[in-house]
DOVEXDO-659948 format. One line per 8 residues: their letters; for each residue x, y, z of C-alpha. Coordinates in Angstrom, 2 decimals, padded with zeros to 5 digits, always signed. Layout:
A = X/Y/Z ~ ...;
***
This chain:
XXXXXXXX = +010.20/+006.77/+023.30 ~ +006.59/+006.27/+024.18 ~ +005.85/+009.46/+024.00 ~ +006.80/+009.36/+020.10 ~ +004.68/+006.33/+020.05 ~ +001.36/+008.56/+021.74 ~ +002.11/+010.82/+019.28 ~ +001.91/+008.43/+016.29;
XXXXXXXX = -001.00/+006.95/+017.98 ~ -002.55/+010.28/+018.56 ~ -002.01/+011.24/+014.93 ~ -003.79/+008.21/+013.55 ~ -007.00/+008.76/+016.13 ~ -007.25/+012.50/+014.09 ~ -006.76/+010.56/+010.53 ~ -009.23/+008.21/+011.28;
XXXXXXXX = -011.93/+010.34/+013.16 ~ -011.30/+012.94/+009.38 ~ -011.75/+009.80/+007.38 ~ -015.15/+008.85/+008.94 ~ -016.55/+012.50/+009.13 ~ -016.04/+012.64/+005.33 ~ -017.69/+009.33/+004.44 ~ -019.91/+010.13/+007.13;
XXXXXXXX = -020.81/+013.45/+005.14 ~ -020.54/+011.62/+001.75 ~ -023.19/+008.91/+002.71 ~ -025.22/+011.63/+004.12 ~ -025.56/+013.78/+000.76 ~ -025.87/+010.20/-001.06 ~ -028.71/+009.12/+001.75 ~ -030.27/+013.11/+001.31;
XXXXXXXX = -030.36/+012.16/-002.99 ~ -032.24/+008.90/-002.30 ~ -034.83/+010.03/-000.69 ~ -035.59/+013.39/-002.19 ~ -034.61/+012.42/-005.87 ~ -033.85/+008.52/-006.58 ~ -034.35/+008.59/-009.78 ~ -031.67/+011.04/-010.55;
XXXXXXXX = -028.99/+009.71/-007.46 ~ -029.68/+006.20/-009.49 ~ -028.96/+007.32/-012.80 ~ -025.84/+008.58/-011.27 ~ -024.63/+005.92/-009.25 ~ -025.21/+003.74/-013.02 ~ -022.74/+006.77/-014.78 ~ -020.18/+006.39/-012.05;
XXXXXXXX = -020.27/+002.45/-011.53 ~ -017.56/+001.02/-014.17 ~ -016.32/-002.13/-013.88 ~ -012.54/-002.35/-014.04 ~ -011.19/-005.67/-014.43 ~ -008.30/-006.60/-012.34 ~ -007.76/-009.67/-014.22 ~ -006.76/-007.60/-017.82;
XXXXXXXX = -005.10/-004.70/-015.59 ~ -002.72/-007.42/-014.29 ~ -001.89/-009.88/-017.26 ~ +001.26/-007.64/-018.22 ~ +002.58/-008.69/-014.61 ~ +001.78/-012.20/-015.19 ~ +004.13/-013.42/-018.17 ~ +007.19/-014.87/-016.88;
XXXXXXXX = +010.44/-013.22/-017.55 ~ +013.73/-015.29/-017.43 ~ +017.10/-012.78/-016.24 ~ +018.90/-016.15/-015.34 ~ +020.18/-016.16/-018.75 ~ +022.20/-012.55/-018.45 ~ +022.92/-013.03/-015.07 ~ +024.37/-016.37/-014.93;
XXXXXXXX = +026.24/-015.09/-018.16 ~ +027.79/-012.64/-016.50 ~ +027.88/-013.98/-013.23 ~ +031.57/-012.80/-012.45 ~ +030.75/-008.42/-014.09 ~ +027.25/-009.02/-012.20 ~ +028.92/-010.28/-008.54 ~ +031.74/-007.82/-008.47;
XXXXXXXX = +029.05/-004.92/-009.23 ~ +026.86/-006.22/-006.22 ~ +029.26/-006.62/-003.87 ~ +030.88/-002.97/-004.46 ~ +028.03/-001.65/-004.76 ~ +025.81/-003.23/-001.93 ~ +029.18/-002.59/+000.44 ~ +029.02/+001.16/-000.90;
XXXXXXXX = +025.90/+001.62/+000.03 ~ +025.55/+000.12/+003.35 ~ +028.94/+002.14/+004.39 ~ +027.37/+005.04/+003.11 ~ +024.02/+005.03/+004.69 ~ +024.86/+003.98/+008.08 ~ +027.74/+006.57/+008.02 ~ +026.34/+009.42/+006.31;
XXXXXXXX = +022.63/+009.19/+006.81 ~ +021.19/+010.90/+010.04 ~ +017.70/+010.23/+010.89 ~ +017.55/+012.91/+013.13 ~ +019.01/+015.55/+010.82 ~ +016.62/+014.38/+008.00 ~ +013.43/+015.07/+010.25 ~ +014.63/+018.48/+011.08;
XXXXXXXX = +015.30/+019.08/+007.69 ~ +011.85/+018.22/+006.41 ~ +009.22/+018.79/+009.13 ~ +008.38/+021.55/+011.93 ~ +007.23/+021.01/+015.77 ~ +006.08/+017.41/+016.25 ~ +006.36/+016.45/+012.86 ~ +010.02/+016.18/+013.42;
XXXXXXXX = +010.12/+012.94/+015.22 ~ +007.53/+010.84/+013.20 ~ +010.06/+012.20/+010.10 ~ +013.10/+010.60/+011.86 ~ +011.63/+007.57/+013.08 ~ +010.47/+007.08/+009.44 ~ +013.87/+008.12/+008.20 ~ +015.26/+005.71/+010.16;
XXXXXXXX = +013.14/+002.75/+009.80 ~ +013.97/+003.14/+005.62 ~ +017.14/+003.91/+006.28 ~ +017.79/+000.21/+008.35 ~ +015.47/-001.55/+005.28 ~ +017.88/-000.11/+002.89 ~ +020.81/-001.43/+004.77 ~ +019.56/-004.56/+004.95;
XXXXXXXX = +019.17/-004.84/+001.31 ~ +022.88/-003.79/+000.67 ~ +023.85/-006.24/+003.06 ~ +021.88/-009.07/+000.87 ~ +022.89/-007.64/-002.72 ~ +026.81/-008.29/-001.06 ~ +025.82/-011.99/-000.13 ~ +024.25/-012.57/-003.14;
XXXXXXXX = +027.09/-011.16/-005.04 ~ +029.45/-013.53/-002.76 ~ +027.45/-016.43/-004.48 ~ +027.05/-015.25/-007.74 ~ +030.69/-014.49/-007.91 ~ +032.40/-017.59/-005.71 ~ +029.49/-020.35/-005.10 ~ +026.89/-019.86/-008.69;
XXXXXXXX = +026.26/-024.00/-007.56 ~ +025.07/-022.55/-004.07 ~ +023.16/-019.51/-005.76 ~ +021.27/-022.10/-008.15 ~ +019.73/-024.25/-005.48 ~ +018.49/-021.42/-003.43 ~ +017.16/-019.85/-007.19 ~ +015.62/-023.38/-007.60;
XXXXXXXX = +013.54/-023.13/-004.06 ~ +012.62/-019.29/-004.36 ~ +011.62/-018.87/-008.47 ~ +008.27/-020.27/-007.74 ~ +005.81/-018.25/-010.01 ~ +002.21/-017.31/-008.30 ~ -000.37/-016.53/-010.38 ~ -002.30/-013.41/-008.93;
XXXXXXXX = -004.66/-013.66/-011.46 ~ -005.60/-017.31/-010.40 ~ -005.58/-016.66/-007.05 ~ -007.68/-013.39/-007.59 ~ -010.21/-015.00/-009.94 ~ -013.34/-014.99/-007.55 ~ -012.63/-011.51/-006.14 ~ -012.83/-010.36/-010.11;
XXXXXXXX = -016.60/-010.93/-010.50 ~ -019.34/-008.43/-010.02 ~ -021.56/-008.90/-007.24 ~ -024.56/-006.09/-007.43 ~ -026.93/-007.81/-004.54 ~ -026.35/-004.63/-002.79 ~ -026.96/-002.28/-005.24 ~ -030.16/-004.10/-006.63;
XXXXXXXX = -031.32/-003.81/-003.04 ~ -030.93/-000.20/-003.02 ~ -032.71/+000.09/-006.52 ~ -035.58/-001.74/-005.47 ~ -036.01/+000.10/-002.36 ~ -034.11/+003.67/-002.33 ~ -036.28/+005.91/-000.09 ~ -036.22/+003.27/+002.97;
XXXXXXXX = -031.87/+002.76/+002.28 ~ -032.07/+006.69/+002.09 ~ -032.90/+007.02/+005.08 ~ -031.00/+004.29/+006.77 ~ -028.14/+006.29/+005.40 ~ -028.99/+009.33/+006.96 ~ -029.64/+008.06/+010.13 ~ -026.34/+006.06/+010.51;
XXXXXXXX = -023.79/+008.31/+008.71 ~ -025.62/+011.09/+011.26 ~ -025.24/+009.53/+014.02 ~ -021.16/+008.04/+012.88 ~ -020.51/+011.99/+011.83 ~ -021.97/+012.94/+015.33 ~ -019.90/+010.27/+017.26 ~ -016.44/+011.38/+015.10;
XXXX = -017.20/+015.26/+015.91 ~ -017.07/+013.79/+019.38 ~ -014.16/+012.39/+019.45 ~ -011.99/+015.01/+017.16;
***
């Protein structure tokens, strides 16, 4: 066992020591376009930056939508399907589902035990899930009073919109800076992404 967990670890270290040579390289080029042409790296930056709002992305997501009606109108159809089919499925994952056979199956070398041990830990979630369709099915079917008091505590609608409403406006402090002054950020971006590239080449 822990030496599938150094290998997990070690395979995150590479992923994140890649991730920072690439946005080490990417600020570079952008730090390399503010110093030699800001004019043009500006004009750029003002084609690429579009504001997307979150706010109208999400408002589909945000209109409630009642199922109590069909459900508790077919409570009895609606709990037999659950529990047969929640019990089906639980029996048949843990019973026909290897975790070991699925990472041989779909990785070399290494690979193999990161694919079980994420076979596994979706194959347990899963599970789970069956096992709660069945209880809920238990109380749709034999105990609906039971099932409505629970519904009454857990149907509490969040608004992500409301509580996202801050993060939604534009703050360009940062990017005014950079107008104002693009030679001297230039070269603060060449400097640091040089030296974080340098330290990452290290390390990998």
């Amino acid at each position: 066992m822990p030496s599938q967990f150094n290998l997990i670890w070690q395979l995150l270290h590479q992923f994140f020591v890649v991730v920072v040579l690439v946005f080490s390289a990417v600020g570079f080029v952008v730090g390399i376009g503010l110093i030699v042409s800001s004019a043009r790296t500006l004009r750029f930056f003002h084609a690429m930056n579009r504001w997307i709002s979150m706010r109208g992305a999400l408002k589909p997501m945000e209109i409630p939508r009642d199922t109590e009606l069909l459900s508790h109108g077919h409570r009895r159809l609606l709990g037999y399907a659950l529990i047969g089919g929640g019990a089906f499925s639980a029996f048949g994952l843990i019973a026909g589902v290897d975790a070991a056979a699925v990472g041989a199956s779909f990785a070399k070398g290494d690979m193999v035990r990161i694919v079980a041990i994420a076979a596994a830990a979706l194959k347990w979630f899963l599970v789970v899930g069956s096992v709660a369709g069945v209880a809920v099915g238990f109380l749709l079917r034999f105990s609906p009073d039971a099932l409505t008091s629970i519904e009454k505590h857990a149907n509490r609608w969040i608004s992500s919109r409301r509580a996202m409403r801050g993060a939604d406006d534009l703050n360009l402090t940062l990017d005014r800076l950079v107008e104002a002054h693009p030679v001297p950020w230039g070269w603060i971006l060449v400097c640091t992404t040089l030296g974080a590239g340098a330290y990452a080449a290290a390390l990998l």
